[in-house]
C-alpha positions in Angstrom: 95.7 62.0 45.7 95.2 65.2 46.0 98.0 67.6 44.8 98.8 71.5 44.7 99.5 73.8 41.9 103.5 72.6 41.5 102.3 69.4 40.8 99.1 70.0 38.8 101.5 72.5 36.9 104.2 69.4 36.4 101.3 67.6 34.8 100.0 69.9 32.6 103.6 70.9 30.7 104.3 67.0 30.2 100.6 65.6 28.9 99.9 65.1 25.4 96.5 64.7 23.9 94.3 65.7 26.4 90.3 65.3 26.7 88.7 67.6 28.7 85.6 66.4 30.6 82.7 68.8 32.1 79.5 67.1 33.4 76.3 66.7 32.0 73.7 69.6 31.9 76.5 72.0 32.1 76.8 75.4 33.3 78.9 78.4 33.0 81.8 77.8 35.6 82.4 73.5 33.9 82.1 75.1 30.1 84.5 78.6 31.0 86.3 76.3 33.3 86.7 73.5 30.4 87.3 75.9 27.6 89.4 77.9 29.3 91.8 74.9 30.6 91.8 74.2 26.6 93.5 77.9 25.6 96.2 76.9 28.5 97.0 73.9 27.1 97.1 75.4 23.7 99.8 77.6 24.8 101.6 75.2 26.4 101.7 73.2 22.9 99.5 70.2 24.2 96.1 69.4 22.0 92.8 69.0 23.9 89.3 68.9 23.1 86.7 69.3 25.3 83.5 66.8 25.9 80.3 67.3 27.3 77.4 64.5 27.2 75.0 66.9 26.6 76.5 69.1 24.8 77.0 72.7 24.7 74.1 75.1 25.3 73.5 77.7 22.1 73.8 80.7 24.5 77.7 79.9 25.1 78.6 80.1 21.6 80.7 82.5 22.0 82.8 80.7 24.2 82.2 77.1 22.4 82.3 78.7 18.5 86.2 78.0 18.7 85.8 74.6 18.7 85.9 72.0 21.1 88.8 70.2 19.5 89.7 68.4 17.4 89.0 64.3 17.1 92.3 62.0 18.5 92.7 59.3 20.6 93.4 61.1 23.7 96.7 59.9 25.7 95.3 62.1 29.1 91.8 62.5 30.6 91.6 65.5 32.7 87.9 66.7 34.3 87.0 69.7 35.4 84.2 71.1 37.9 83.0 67.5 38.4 83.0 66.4 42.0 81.8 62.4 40.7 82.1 60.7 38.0 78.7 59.7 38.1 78.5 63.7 36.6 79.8 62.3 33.3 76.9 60.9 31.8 77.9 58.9 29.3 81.5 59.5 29.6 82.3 57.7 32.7 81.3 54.1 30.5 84.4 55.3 28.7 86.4 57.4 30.9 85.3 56.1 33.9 88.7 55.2 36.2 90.6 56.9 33.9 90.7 60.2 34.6 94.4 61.3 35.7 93.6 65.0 37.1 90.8 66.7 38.2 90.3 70.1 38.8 87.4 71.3 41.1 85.7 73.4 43.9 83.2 71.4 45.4 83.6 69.9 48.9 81.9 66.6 48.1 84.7 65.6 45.5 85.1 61.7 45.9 88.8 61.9 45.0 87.7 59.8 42.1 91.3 61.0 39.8 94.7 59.6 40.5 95.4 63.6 41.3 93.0 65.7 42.2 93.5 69.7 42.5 90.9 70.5 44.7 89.9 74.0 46.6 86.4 74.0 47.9 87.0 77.8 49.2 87.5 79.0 46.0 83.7 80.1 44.2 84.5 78.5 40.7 86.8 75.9 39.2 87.3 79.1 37.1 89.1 81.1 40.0 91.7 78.0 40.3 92.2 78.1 36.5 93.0 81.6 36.9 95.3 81.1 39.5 97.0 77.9 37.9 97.1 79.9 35.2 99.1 82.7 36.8 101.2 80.2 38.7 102.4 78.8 35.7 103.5 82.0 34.2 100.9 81.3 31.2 99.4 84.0 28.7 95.6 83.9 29.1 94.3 85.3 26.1 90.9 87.3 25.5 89.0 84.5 24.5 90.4 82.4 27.6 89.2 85.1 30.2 85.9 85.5 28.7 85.6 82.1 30.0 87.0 82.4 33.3 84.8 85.9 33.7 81.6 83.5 32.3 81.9 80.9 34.8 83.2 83.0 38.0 80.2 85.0 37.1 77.6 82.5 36.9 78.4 80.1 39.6 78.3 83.5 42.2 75.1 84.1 41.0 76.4 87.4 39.7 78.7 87.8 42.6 75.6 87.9 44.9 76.1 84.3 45.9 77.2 83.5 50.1 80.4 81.8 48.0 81.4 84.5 46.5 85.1 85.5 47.9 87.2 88.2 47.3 89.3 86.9 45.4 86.4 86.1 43.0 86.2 89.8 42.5 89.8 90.2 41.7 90.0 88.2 39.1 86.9 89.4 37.1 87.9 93.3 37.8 91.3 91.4 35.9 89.6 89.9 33.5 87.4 93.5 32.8 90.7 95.3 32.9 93.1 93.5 31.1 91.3 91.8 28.5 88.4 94.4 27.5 86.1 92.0 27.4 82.5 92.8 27.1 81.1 91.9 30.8 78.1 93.6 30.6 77.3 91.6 27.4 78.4 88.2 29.3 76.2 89.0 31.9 72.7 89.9 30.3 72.8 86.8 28.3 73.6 84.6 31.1 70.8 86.3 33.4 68.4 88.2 32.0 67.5 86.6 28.2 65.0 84.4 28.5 62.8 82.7 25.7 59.2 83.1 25.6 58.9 79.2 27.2 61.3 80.1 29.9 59.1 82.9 31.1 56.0 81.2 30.9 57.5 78.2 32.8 59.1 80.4 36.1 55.3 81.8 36.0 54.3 78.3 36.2 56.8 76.8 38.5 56.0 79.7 41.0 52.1 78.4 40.6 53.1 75.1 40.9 55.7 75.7 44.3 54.8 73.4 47.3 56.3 75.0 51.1 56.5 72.1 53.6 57.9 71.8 57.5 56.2 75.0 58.2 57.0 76.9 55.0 60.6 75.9 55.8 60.9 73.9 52.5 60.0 75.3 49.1 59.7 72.4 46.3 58.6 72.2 42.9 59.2 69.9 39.5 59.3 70.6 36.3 58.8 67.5 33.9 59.2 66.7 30.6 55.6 67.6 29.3 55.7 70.9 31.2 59.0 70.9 28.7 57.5 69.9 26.3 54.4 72.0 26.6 56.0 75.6 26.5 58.8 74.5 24.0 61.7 74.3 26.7 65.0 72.7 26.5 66.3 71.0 30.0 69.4 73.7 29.1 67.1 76.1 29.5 66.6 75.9 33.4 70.0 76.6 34.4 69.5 79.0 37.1 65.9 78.0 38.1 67.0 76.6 41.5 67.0 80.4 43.4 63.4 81.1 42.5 62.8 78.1 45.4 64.5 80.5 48.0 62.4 83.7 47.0 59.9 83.3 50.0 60.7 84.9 52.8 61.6 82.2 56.2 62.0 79.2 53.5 65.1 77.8 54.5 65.6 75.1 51.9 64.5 75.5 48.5 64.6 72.5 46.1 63.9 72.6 42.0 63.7 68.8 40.7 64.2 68.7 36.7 62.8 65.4 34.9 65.4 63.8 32.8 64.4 61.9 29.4 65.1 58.6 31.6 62.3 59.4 33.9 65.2 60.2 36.6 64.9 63.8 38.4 68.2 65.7 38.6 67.1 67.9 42.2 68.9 71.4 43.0 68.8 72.1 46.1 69.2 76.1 47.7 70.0 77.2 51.3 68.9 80.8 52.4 70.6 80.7 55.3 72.4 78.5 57.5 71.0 74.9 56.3 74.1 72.8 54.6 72.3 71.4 52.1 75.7 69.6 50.4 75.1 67.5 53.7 71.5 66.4 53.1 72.6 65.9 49.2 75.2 64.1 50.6 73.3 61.6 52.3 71.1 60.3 49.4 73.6 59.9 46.9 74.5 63.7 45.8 76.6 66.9 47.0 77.8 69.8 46.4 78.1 73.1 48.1 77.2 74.1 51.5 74.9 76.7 50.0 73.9 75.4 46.7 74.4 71.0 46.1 72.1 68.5 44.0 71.7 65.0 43.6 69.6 62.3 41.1 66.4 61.1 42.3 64.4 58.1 40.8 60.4 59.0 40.0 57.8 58.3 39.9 57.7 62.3 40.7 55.4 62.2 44.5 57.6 59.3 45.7 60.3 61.3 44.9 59.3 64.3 45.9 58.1 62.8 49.3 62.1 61.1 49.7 63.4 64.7 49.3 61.2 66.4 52.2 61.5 63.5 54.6 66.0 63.9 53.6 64.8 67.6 54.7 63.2 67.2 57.5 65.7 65.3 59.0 68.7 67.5 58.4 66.4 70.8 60.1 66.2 68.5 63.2 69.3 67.9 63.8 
């Protein structure tokens, strides 16, 4: 059911023991998103803790070093940023059908909670915990707008992103305002620091790029001994998906990430007018019209051959 801030309000102030679920290989906006939700609740009196099944990236310490809770048999399962609950990982085998509200962006959202608070226009599930946050009258402390400046920030790309609203800017210009937090700090660390592995493998990923339908499609994989090989952690390639776009006239760009399973988590990139949450959409996936994944089986050229033909057929109709 989806519901609008009154009731997703109404919720929040009468929930106990909350867990608070973001989706496997996370990202800025599900961690800021996540975390941020978590300093709400605190004010509001209400314990959380916040899960991940893979964990938490080293380079958002400083929004994670707080903790992520502490351990209790939660009495309320809320998720954020996670449009299916195939996203959980591990957590939907326990959480799975559980989850009471969910808080997201993305267009593809399979209305999987009993309420779900859903604004695809918004750029991050940041932006609608901002604006919850607001409605609700709540204080958002420094530490909780370091989070909602993090993910608002990194799911826009650096507010350079087609989903990047206006209101997107507002709120980090609030954030930057109000809370003196150190933006230019968030921003480096989330962009521009890269391990020695990290650089080695966009050099070789950009070696490695395939351009099919007529240099309309860019492709490439990264596996687990290329991993392996330069000392990389699958963390690590958040934000490797727009290197696919860099050619001029590609219109789709595609980065496909080999899981431990053998199973290729695929990021798919539009540069222009291509919706790729539609061709995500229709083998299993989704996301956003400009930037959407799904889960592929390998082996990696059967895979890889799946994804162009999905390709070809969305650029003909």
């Amino acid at each position: 059911m989806y519901i609008g801030f009154s009731e997703a309000e109404l919720f929040l102030r009468n929930c106990e023991d909350a867990v608070i679920i973001t989706h496997r290989n996370p990202d800025g906006d599900c961690i800021g998103a996540g975390f941020g939700l978590k300093d709400i609740l605190a004010q509001l009196g209400v314990r959380s803790r916040v899960v991940c099944h893979d964990g938490f990236p080293a380079r958002y310490d400083f929004l994670t070093s707080e903790g992520a809770g502490e351990d209790f048999e939660p009495k309320t399962v809320i998720a954020v940023d996670i449009a299916d609950e195939n996203l959980m990982g591990d957590y939907k085998d326990i959480y799975g059908g559980r989850v009471q509200l969910c808080i997201d962006h993305h267009i593809s959202n399979k209305n999987y909670a009993e309420k779900t608070l859903l604004r695809g226009d918004a750029t991050a599930a940041c932006e609608i915990i901002y604006d919850l946050a607001k409605y609700m009258g709540v204080k958002i402390t420094k530490h909780c707008a370091m989070c909602l400046y993090t993910g608002i920030s990194t799911d826009s790309g650096c507010f350079k992103y087609d989903c990047t609203t206006p209101r997107a800017h507002e709120i980090a210009a609030e954030m930057m305002r109000s809370y003196d937090i150190n933006f230019a700090r968030i921003n480096r660390y989330m962009f521009d620091v890269k391990s020695m592995g990290r650089l080695r493998l966009e050099a070789k990923v950009n070696e490695l790029m395939e351009y099919c339908l007529g240099g309309k499609l860019a492709i490439a994989a990264v596996t687990q001994d290329m991993m392996k090989d330069m000392n990389v952690s699958m963390e690590e390639l958040e934000g490797f998906a727009p290197l696919t776009i860099q050619l001029e006239n590609t219109e789709v760009g595609i980065l496909m990430r080999e899981r431990e399973d053998g199973v290729y988590k695929c990021s798919f990139r539009s540069a222009n007018d291509v919706n790729v949450s539609v061709i995500c959409q229709s083998v299993g996936g989704g996301g956003h019209a400009k930037a959407a994944g799904c889960t592929v089986d390998g082996p990696l050229e059967e895979a890889k051959a799946f994804l162009i033909k999905a390709v070809e057929r969305a650029l003909k109709e």
